[in-house]
C-alpha positions in Angstrom: 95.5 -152.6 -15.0 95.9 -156.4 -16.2 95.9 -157.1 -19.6 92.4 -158.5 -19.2 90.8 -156.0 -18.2 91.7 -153.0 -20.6 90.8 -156.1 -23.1 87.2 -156.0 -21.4 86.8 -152.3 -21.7 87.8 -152.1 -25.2 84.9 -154.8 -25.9 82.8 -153.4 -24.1 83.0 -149.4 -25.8 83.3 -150.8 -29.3 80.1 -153.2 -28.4 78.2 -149.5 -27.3 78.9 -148.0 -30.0 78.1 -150.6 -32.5 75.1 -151.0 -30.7 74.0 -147.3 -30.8 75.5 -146.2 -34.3 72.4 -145.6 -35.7 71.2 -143.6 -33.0 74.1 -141.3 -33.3 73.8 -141.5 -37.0 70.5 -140.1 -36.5 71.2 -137.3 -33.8 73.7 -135.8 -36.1 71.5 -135.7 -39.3 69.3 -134.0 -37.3 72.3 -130.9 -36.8 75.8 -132.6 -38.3 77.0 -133.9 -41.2 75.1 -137.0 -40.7 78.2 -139.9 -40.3 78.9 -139.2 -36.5 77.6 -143.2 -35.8 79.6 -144.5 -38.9 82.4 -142.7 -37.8 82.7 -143.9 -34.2 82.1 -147.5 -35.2 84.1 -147.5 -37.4 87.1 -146.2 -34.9 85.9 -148.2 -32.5 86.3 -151.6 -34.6 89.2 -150.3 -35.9 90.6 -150.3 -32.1 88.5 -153.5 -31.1 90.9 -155.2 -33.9 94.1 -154.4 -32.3 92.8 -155.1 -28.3 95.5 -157.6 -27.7 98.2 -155.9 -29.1 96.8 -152.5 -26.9 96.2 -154.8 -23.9 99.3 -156.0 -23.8 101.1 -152.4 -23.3 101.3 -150.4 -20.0 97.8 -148.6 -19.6 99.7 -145.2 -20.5 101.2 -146.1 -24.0 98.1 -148.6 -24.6 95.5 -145.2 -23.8 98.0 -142.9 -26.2 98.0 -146.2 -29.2 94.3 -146.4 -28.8 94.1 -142.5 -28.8 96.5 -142.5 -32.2 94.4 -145.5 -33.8 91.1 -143.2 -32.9 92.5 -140.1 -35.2 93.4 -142.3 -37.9 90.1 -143.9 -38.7 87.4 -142.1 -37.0 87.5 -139.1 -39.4 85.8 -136.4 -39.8 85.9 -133.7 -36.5 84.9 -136.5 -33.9 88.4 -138.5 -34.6 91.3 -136.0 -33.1 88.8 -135.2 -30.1 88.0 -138.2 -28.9 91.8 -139.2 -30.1 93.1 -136.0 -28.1 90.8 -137.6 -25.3 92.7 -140.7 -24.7 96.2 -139.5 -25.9 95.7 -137.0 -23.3 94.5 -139.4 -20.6 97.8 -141.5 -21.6 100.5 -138.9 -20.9 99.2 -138.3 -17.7 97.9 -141.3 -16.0 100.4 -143.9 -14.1 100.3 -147.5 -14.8 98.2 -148.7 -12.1 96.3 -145.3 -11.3 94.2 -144.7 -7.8 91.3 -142.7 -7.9 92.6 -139.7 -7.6 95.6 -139.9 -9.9 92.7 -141.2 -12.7 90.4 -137.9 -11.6 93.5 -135.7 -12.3 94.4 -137.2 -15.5 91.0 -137.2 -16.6 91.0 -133.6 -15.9 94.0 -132.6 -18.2 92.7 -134.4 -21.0 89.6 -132.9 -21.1 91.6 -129.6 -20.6 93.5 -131.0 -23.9 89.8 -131.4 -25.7 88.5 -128.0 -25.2 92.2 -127.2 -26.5 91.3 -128.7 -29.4 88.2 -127.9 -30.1 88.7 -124.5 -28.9 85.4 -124.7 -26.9 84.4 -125.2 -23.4 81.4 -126.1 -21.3 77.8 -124.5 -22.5 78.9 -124.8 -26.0 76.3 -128.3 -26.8 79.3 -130.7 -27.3 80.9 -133.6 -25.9 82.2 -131.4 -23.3 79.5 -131.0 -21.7 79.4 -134.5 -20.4 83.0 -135.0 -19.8 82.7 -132.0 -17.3 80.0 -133.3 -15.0 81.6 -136.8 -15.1 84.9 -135.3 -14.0 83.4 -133.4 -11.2 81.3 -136.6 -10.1 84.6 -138.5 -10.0 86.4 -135.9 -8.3 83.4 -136.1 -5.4 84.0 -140.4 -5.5 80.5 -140.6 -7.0 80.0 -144.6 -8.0 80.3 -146.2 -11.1 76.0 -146.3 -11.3 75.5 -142.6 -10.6 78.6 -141.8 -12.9 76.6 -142.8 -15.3 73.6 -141.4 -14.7 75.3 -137.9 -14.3 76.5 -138.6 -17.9 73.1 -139.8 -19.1 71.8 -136.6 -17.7 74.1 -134.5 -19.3 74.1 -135.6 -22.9 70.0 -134.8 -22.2 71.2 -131.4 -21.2 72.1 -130.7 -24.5 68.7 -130.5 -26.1 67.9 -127.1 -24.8 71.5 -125.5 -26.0 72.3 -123.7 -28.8 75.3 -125.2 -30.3 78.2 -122.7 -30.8 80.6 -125.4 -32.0 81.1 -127.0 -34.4 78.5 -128.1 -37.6 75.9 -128.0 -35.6 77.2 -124.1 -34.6 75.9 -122.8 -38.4 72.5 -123.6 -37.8 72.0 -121.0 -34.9 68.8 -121.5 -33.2 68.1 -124.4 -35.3 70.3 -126.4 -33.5 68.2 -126.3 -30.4 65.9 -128.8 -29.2 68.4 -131.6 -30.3 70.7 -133.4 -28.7 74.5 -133.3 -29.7 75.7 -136.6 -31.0 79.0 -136.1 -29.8 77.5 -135.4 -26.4 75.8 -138.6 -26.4 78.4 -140.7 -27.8 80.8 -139.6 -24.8 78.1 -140.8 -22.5 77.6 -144.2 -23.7 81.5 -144.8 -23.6 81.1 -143.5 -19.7 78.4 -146.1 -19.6 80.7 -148.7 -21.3 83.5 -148.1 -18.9 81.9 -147.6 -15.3 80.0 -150.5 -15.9 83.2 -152.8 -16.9 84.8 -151.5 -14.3 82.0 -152.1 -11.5 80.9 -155.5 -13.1 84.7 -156.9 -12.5 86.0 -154.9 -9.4 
């Protein structure tokens, strides 16, 4: 990957979620602690400053920095999840990854998430939309119905009960919402498929 182009895709995810931090600030007051959209900006911006230096690195080390800045400034639960995400993604991906060696990594670090967060699938949380968007790379789905898988699963989260995480103690309460975390992981799937489709 050229230095260029992880350059674009770090734009491009910090734009998203500066773009939507109130609208994940306000999905997780409705069943959080309320700062999940503060929190990702700010991570985000924090990453967004450092692009060059990240850019300039092989795609593995730049995905394990960018997953190491992500921990150190998102805070709160959100920060070594979506850090574990991309330091996970870094340890196993090549340099100049195919399709297949990308679906694999991708894989393993979500393996390395539920690790984590010592939940899986069903559980309302951002799993449940790196899942589907695993499996719809693994079938070579494109970059537009990628997305809409991921769209489509962050909706799937209204119905659930959360059993994870804050949103876990408010038992039934917790349905008919959907999970910030959730909807944050599909907006960075947005960010990325369409980067990626935009300059193939």
């Amino acid at each position: 990957m050229a230095t260029a182009d992880l350059s674009r895709l770090i734009e491009a995810a910090a734009d998203t979620i500066a773009a939507h931090a109130d609208e994940l600030t306000a999905l997780d007051q409705a069943i959080g602690d309320g700062d999940h959209g503060l929190n990702m900006k700010r991570g985000f911006e924090a990453v967004r400053a450092e692009a060059d230096a990240f850019a300039a690195k092989p795609l593995p080390e730049a995905l394990k920095a960018i997953g190491t800045k992500l921990v150190m400034t998102v805070g709160g639960a959100s920060g070594p999840l979506f850090g574990t995400l991309f330091m996970a993604l870094g340890k196993e991906i090549s340099a100049g990854p195919d399709r297949a060696t990308l679906t694999m990594a991708f894989g393993k670090a979500i393996e390395a998430v539920a690790a984590r967060g010592k939940s899986q699938t069903g559980q309302k949380t951002m799993l449940d939309v790196l899942q589907p968007v695993h499996e719809a790379l693994a079938e070579e789905k494109t970059a537009a119905e990628i997305v809409a898988v991921a769209d489509r699963a962050a909706q799937a989260t209204v119905p659930m009960k959360a059993l994870r995480g804050r949103a876990s103690f408010l038992g039934d309460r917790s349905i008919g919402h959907m999970d910030a975390g959730a909807r944050s992981t599909a907006l960075l799937v947005r960010a990325v498929a369409e980067t990626i489709e935009r300059h193939a």
